[in-house]
C-alpha positions in Angstrom: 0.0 0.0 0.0 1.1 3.5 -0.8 0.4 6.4 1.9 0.9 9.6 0.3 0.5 13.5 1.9 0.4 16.3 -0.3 0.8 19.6 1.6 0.0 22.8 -0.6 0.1 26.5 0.4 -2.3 29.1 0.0 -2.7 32.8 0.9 -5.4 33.0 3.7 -7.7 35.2 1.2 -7.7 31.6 -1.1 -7.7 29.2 1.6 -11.7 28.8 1.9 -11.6 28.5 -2.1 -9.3 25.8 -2.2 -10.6 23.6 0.7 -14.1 23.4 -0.9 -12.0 22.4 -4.4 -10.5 19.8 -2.5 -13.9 18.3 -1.0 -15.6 18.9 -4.6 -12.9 16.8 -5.9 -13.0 13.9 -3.4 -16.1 11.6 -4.0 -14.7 11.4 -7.4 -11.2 10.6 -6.0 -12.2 8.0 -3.4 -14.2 6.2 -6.1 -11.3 5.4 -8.3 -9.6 2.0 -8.3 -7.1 2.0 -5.5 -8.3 4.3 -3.3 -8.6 3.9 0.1 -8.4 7.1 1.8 -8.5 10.6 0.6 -8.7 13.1 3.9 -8.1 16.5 3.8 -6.4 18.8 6.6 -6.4 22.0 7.0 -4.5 24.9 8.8 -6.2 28.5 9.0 -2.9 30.1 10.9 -0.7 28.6 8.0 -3.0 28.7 5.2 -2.6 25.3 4.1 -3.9 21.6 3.1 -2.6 18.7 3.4 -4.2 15.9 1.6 -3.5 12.1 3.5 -4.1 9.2 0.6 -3.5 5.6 0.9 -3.3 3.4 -2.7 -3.7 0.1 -2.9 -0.7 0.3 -5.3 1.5 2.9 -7.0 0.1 2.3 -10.4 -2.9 3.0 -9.2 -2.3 6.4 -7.6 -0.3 6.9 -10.9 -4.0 6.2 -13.0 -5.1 8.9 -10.6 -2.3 12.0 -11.3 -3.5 10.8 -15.1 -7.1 11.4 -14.5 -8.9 14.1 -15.9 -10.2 14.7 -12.3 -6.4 15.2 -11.2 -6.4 17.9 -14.1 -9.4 19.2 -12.7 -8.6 20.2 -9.4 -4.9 21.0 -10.5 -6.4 24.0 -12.7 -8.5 25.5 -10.2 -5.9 24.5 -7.5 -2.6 25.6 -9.5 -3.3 29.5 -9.7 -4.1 30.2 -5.6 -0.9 28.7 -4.8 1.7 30.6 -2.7 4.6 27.8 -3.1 4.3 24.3 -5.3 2.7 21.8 -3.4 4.7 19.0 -1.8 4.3 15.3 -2.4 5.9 12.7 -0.1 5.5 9.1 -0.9 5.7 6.4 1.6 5.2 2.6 1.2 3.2 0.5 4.2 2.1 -2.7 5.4 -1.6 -3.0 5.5 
């Protein structure tokens, strides 16, 4: 299984914007092969998100970043920005 946290950073003007992305984005998300999780976090004092995934596999979080609903969010997402977001991978039992 593949755990995976994306942290992104937003200016606290964009912040509401890009949490309710995030949630529009997620029924989609957790419905995809693969998907086990799909939370999102979020800090009002730093402005940011951080999104905790697990995959069933790497190819299937792969199929995901292909997705048109990955290029979705990444449009609306991409512009509010204040730094490029940070993806950490990380590969666990169960």
């Amino acid at each position: 299984m593949k755990l995976i946290t994306v942290e992104a950073k937003f200016s606290a003007e964009t912040l509401d914007n890009a949490i309710a992305a995030f949630e529009a984005s997620a029924q989609a998300v957790c419905a995809m092969a693969g998907c086990q999780t799909y939370t999102i976090y979020s800090s009002n004092d730093a402005a940011s998100i951080v999104i905790v995934q697990k995959w069933a596999s790497m190819e299937q979080f792969d199929a995901y970043r292909g997705s048109a609903a990955f290029a979705e969010i990444g449009k609306s997402l991409k512009p509010m920005m204040t730094a490029p977001p940070i993806t950490t991978v990380a590969s666990v039992d169960g």
